[in-house]
N, CA, C and O atoms as CSV, one atom per row, in Angstrom:
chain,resi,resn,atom,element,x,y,z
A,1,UNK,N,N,41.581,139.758,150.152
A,1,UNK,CA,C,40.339,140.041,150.845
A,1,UNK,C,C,40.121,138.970,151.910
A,1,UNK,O,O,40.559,137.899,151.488
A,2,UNK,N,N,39.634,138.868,153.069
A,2,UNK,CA,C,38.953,138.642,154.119
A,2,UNK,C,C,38.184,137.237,153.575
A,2,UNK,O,O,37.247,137.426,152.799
A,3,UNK,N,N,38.454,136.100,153.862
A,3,UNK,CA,C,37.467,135.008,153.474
A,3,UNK,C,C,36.469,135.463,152.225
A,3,UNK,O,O,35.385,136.024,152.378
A,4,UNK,N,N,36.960,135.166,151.197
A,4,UNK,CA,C,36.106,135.509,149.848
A,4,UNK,C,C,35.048,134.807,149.722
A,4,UNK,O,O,33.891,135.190,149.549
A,5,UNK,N,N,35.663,133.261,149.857
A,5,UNK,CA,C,34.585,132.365,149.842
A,5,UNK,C,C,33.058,132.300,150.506
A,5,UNK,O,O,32.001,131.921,150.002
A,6,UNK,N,N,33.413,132.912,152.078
A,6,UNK,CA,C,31.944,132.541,152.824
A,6,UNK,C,C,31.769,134.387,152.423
A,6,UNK,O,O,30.783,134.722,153.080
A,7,UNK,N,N,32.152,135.302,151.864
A,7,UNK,CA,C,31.761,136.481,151.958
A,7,UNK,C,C,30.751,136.311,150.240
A,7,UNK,O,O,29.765,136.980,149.931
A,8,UNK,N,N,31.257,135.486,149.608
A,8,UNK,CA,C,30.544,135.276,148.119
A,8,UNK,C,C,28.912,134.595,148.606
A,8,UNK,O,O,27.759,134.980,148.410
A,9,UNK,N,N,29.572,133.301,149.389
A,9,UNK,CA,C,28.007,132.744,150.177
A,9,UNK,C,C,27.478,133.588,150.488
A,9,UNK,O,O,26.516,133.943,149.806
A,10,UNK,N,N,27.878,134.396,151.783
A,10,UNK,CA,C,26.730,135.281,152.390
A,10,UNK,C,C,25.825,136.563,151.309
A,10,UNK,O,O,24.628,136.741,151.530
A,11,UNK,N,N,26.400,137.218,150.395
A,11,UNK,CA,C,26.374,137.789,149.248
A,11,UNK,C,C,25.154,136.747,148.542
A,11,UNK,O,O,24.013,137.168,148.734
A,12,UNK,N,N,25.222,135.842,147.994
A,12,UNK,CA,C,24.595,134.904,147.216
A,12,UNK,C,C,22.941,134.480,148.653
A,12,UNK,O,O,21.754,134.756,148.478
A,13,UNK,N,N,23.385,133.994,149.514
A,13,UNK,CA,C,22.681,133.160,150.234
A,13,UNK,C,C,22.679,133.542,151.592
A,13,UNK,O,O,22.503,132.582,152.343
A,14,UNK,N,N,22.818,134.624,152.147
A,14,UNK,CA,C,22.931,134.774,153.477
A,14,UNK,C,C,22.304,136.080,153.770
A,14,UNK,O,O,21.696,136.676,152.881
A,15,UNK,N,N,22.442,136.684,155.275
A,15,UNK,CA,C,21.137,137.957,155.317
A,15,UNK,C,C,22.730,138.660,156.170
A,15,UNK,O,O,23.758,138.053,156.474
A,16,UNK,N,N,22.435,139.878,156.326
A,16,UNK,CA,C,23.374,140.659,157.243
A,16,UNK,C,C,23.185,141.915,157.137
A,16,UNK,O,O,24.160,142.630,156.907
A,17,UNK,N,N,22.088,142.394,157.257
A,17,UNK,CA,C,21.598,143.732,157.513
A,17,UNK,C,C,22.041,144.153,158.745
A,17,UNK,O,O,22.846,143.581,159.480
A,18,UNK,N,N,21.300,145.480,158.970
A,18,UNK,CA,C,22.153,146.051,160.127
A,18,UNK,C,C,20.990,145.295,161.425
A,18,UNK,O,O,19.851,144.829,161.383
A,19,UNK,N,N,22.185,145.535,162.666
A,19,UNK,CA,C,21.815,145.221,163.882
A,19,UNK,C,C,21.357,143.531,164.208
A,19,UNK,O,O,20.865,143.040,165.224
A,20,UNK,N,N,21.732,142.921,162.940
A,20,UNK,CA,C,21.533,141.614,162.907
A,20,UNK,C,C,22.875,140.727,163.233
A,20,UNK,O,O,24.020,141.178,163.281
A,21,UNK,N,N,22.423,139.160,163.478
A,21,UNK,CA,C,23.980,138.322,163.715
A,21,UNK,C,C,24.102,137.863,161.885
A,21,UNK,O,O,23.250,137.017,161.617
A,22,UNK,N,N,24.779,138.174,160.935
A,22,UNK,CA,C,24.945,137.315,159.819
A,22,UNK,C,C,24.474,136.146,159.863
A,22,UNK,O,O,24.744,135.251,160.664
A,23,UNK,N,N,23.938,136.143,159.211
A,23,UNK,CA,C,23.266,134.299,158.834
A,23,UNK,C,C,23.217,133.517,157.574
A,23,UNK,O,O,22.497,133.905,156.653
A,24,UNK,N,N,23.887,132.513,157.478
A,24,UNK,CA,C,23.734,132.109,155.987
A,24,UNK,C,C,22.950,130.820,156.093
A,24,UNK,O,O,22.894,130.069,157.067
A,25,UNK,N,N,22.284,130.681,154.783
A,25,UNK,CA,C,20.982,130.066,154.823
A,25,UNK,C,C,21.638,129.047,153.806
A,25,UNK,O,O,22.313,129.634,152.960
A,26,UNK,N,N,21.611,127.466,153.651
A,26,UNK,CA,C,21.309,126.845,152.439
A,26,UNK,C,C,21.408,125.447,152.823
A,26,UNK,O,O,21.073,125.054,153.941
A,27,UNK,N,N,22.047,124.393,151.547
A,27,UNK,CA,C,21.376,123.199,152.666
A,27,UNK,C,C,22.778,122.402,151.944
A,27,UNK,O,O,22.681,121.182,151.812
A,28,UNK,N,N,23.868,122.975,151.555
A,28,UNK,CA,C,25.222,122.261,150.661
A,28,UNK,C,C,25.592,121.899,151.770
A,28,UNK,O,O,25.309,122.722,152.641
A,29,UNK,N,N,26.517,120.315,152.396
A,29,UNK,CA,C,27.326,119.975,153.373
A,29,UNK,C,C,28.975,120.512,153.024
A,29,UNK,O,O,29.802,120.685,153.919
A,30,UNK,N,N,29.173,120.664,152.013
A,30,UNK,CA,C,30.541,121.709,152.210
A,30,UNK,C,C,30.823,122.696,152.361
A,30,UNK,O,O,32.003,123.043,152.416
A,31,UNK,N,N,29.446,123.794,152.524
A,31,UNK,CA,C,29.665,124.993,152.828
A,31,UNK,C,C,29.401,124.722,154.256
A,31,UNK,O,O,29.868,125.475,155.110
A,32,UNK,N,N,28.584,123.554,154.614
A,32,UNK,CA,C,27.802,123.844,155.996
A,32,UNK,C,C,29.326,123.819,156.531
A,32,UNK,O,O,30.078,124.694,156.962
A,33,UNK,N,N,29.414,122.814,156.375
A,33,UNK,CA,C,30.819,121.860,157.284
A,33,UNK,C,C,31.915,123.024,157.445
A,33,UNK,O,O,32.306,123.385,158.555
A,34,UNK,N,N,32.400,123.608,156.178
A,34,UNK,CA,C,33.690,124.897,155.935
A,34,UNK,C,C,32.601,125.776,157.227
A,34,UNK,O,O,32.987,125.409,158.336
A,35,UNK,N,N,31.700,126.537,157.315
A,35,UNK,CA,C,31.224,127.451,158.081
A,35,UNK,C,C,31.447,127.213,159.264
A,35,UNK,O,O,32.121,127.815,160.101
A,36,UNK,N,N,30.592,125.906,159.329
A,36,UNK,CA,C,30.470,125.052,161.038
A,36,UNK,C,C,32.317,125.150,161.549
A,36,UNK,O,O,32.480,125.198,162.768
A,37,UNK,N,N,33.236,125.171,160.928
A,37,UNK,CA,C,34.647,124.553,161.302
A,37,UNK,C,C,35.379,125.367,161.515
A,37,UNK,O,O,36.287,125.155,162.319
A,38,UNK,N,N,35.236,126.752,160.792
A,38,UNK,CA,C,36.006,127.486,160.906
A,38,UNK,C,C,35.805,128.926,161.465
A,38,UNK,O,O,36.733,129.535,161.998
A,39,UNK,N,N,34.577,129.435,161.325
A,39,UNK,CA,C,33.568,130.320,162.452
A,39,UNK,C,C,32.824,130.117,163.600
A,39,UNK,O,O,32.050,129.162,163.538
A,40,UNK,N,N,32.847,130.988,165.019
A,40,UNK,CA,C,31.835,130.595,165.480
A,40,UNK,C,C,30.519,131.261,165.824
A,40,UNK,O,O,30.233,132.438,166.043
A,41,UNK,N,N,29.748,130.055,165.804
A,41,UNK,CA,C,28.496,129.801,164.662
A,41,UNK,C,C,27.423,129.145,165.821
A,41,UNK,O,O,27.887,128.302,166.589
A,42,UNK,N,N,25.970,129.540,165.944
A,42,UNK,CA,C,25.094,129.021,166.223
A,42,UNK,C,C,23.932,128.867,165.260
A,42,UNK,O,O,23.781,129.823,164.500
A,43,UNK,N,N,23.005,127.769,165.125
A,43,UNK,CA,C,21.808,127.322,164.371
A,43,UNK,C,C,20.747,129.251,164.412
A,43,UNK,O,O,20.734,130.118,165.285
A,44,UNK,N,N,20.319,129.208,163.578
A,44,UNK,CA,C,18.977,130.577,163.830
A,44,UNK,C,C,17.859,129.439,164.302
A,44,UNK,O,O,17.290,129.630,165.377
A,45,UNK,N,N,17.523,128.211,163.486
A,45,UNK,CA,C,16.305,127.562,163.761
A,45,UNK,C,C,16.922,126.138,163.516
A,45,UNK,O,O,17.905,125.967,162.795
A,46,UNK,N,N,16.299,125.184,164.142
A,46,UNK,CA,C,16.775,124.024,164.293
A,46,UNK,C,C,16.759,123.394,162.254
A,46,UNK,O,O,15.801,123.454,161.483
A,47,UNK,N,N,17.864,122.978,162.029
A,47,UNK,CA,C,18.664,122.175,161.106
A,47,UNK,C,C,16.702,121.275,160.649
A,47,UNK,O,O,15.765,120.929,161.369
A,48,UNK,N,N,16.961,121.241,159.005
A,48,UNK,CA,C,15.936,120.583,159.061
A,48,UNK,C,C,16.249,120.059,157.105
A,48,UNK,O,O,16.890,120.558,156.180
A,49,UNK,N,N,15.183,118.549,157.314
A,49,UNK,CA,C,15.879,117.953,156.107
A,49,UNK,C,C,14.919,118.521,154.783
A,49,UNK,O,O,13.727,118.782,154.948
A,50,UNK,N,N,15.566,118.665,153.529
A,50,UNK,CA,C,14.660,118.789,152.572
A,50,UNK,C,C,13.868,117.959,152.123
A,50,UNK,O,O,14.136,116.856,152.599
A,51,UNK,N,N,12.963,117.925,151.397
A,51,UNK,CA,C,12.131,116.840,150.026
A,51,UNK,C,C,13.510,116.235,149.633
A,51,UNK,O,O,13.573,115.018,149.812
A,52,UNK,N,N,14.351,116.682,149.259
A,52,UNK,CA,C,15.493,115.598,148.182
A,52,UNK,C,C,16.428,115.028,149.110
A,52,UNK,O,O,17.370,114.440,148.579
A,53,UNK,N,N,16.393,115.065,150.885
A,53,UNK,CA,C,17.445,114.832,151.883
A,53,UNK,C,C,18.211,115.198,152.050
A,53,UNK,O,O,19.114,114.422,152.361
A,54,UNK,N,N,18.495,116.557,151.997
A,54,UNK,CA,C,19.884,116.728,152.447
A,54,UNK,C,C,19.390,118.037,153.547
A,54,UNK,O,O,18.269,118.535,153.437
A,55,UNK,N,N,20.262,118.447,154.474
A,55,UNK,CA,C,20.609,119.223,155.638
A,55,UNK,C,C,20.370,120.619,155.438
A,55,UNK,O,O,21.348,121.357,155.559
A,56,UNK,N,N,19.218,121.149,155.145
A,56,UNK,CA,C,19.171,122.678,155.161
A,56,UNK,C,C,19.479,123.560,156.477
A,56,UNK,O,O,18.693,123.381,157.407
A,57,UNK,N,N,20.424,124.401,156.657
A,57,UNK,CA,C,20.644,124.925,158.083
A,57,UNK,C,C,20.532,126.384,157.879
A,57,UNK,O,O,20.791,126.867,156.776
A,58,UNK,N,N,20.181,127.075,158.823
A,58,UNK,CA,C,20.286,128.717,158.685
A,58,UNK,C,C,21.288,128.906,160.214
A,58,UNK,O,O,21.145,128.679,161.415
A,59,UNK,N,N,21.964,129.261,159.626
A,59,UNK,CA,C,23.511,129.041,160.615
A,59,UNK,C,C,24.050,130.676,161.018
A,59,UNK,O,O,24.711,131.391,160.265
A,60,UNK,N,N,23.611,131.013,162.304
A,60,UNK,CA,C,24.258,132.743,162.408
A,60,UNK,C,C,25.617,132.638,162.427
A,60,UNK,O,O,26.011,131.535,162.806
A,61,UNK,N,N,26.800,133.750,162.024
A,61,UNK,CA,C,27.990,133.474,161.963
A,61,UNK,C,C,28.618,134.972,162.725
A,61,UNK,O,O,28.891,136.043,162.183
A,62,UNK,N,N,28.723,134.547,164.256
A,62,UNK,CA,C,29.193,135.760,165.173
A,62,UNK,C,C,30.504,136.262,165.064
A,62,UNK,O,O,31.522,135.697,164.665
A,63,UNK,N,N,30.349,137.268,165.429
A,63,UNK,CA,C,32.281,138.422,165.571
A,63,UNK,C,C,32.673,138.275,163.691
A,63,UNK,O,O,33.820,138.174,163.257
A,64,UNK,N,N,31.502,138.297,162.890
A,64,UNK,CA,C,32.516,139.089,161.668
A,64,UNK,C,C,31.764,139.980,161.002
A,64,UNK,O,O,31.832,140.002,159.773
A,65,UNK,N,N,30.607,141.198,161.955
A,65,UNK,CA,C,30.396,142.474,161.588
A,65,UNK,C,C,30.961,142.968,161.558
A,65,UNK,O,O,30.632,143.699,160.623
A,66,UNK,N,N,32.471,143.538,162.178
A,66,UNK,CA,C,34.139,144.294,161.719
A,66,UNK,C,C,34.241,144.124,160.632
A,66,UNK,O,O,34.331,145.061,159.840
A,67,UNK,N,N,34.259,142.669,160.220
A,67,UNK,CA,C,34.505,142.633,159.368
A,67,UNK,C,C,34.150,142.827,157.654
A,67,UNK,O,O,34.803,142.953,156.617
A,68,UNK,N,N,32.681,142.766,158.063
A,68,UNK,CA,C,31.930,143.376,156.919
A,68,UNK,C,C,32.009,144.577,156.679
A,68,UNK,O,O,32.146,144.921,155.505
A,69,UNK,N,N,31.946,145.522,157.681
A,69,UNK,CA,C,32.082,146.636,157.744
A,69,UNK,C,C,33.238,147.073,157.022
A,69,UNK,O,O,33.056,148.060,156.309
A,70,UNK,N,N,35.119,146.253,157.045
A,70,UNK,CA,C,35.900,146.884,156.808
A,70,UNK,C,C,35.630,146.704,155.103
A,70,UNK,O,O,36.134,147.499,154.311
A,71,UNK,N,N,34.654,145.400,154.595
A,71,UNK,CA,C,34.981,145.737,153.219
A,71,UNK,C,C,33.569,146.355,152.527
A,71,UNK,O,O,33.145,146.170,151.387
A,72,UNK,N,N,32.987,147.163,153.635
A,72,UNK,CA,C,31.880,147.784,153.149
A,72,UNK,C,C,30.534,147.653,152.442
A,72,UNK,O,O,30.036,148.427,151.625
A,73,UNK,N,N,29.898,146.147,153.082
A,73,UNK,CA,C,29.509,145.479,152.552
A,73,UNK,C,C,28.036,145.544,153.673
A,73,UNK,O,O,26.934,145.757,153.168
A,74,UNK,N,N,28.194,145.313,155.401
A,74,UNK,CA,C,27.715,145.496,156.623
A,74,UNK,C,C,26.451,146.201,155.986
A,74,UNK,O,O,26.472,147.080,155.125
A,75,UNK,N,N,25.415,145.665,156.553
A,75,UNK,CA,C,23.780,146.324,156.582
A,75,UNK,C,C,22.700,146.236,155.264
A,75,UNK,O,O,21.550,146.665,155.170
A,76,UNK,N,N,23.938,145.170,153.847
A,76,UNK,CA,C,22.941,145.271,152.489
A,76,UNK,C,C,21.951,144.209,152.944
A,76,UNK,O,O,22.099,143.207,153.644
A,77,UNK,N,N,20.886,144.742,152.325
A,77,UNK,CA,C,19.563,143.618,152.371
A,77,UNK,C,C,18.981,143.175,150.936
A,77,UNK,O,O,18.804,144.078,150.118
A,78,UNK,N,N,18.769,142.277,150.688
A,78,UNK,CA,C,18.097,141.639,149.618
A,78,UNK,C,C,18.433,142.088,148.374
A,78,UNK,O,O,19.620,142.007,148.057
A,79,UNK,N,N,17.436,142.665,147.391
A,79,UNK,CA,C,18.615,143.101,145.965
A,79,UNK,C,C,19.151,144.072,146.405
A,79,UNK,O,O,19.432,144.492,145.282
A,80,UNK,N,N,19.715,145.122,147.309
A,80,UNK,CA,C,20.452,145.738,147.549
A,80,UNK,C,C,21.872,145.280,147.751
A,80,UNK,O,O,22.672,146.014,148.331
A,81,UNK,N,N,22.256,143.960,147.244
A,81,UNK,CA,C,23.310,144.057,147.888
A,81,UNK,C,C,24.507,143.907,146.849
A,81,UNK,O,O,24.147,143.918,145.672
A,82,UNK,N,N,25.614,143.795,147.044
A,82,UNK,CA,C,26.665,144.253,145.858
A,82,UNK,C,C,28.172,143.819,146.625
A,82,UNK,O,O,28.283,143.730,147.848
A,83,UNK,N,N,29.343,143.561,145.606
A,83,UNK,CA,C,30.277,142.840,146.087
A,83,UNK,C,C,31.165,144.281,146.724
A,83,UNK,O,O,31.042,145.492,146.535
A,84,UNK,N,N,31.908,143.603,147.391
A,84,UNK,CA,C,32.472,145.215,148.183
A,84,UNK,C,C,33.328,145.525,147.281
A,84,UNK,O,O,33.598,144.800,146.324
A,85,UNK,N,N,33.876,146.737,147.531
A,85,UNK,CA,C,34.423,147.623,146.232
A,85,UNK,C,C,35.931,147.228,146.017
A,85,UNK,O,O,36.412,147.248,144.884
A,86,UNK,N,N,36.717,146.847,147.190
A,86,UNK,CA,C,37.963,146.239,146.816
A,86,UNK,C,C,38.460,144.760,146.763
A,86,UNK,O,O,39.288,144.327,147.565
A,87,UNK,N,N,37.878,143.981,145.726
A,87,UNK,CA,C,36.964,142.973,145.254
A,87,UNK,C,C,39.102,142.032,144.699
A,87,UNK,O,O,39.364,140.832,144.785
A,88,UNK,N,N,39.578,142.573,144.469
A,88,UNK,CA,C,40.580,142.200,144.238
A,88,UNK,C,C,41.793,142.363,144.899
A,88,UNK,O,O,42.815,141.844,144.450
């Protein structure tokens, strides 16, 4: 499958309904950093620190609606959403 890892994030922690740019939301520096490095990626709202310090970012992640789409996943919103069907 297609990057499992940031497709489990976005699944868990991220938005990608339809007509939207994917965005994953949280505030871990190894997901930020893996996202920031290897997609490209603009801020939704400026980077901002928590109560406990660390880096919460809501990070859009452009050119991989194809790709959601191919594992059928493209347009779930909130508890609607579910791992794509060819999961293995």
């Amino acid at each position: 499958m297609w990057e499992p890892r940031l497709i489990g994030w976005l699944i868990g922690d991220g938005s990608y309904g339809i007509d939207k740019t994917p965005r994953l939301s949280n505030c871990d520096d190894e997901i930020n950093n893996y996202v920031l490095e290897h997609f490209n990626t603009s801020d939704d709202r400026k980077p901002r620190l928590t109560k406990d310090g660390k880096l919460y970012r809501e990070t859009r992640i452009k050119e991989i609606c194809p790709k959601l789409r191919e594992l059928g996943i493209y347009g779930q919103t909130k508890d609607k959403k579910r791992l794509p069907k060819n999961i293995h």
